[in-house]
N, C-alpha and C positions, 0 to 999 in steps of 0.2 A: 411585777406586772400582774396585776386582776385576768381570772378568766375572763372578762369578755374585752379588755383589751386584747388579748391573741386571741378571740373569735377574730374581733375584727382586723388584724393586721393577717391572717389565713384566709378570712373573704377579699380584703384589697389583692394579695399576694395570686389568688385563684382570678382575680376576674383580671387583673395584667397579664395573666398565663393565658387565660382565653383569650384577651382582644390580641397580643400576640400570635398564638396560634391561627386567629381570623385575619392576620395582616398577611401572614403570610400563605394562607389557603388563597387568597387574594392576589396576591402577587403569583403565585404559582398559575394560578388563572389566565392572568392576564400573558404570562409568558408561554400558556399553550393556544395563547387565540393567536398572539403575532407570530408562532412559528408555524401556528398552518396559515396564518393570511400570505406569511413566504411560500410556505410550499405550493398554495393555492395559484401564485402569480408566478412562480418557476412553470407549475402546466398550460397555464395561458401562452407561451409564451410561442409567437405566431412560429410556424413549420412548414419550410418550402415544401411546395408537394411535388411528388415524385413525378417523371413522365411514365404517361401508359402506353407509348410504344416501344416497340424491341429495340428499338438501335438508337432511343433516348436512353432505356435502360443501360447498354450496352455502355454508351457513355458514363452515365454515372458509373456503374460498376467500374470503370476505366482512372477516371476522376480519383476516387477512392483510393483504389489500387495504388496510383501516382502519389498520394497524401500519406498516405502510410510506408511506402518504402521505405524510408530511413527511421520506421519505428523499430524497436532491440527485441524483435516478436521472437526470435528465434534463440532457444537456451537450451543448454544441457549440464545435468552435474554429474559429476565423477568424485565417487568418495572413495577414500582409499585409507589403508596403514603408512604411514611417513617414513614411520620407522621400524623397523622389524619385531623389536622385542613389545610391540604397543600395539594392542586391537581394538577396535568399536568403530574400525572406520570415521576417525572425526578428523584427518583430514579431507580437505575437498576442492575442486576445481568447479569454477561456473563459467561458462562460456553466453554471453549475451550480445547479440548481431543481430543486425538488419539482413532486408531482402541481401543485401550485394556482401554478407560476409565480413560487414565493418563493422566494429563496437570495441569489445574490452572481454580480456578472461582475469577472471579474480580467482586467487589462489588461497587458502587459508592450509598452512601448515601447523598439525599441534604435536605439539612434544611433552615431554615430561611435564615440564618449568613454564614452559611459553606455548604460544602460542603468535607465528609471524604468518601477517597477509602479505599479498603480492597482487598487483595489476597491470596486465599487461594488453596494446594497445592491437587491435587484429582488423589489417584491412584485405580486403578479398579476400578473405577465406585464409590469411596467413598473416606471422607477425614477423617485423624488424628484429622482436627480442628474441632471443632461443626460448622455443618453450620445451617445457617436460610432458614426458608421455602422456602425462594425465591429463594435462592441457590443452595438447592438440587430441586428444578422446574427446574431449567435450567442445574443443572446435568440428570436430566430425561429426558428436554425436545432434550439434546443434544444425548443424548441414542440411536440408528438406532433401 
């Protein structure tokens, strides 16, 4: 192949790499205009307005309150040794409840070799399963 055949098969090669390069400066464009025209119409997006007297408020506040009661707001962990000859604390208990004491404790036990989870089901503030000290620590500690 003659020098100025590979001149030109490095100018073909160079100007694909640029219009390339311009397709995709292009596309990236267009992909930051439609994620703020979403973001822009997420803030549009109409918002009841609050009332400005006390015992409208009172209500709302009330409303709320009632909507989120059975949300799992209340948690605690308890980490511990499992097993005597084994320290870093990596096993752990989580306790996660609502206002009334209902949800689940998740247990993760680690050992040598394994490592075994557990969950278990906690209504008002206590479970059907037996649980272990560490379990009902973080049913406590999640307690308000």
């Amino acid at each position: 192949m003659s020098d100025s055949a590979v001149s030109v098969l490095i100018l073909v090669v160079a100007v694909l790499a640029l219009l390339l390069a311009l397709l995709a400066l292009v596309l990236a464009v267009v992909a930051a205009q439609r994620t703020a025209r979403a973001a822009a119409l997420r803030r549009r997006e109409p918002r009841t307005e609050l009332p400005t007297d006390v015992a409208g408020l009172r209500a709302e506040v009330s409303a709320l309150r009632a909507e989120n009661a059975d949300a799992l707001r209340h948690l605690a962990v308890v980490r511990y040794d499992a097993f005597g000859d084994m320290g870093g604390h990596l096993s752990w208990s989580l306790a996660l409840l609502d206002d009334g004491g209902n949800g689940v404790v998740l247990t993760s036990i680690h050992g040598r070799s394994e490592a075994r989870t557990y969950a278990k089901p906690v209504a008002d503030w206590a479970s059907d399963m037996q649980l272990s000290p560490e379990e009902v620590e973080a049913v406590r500690g999640a307690r308000p």
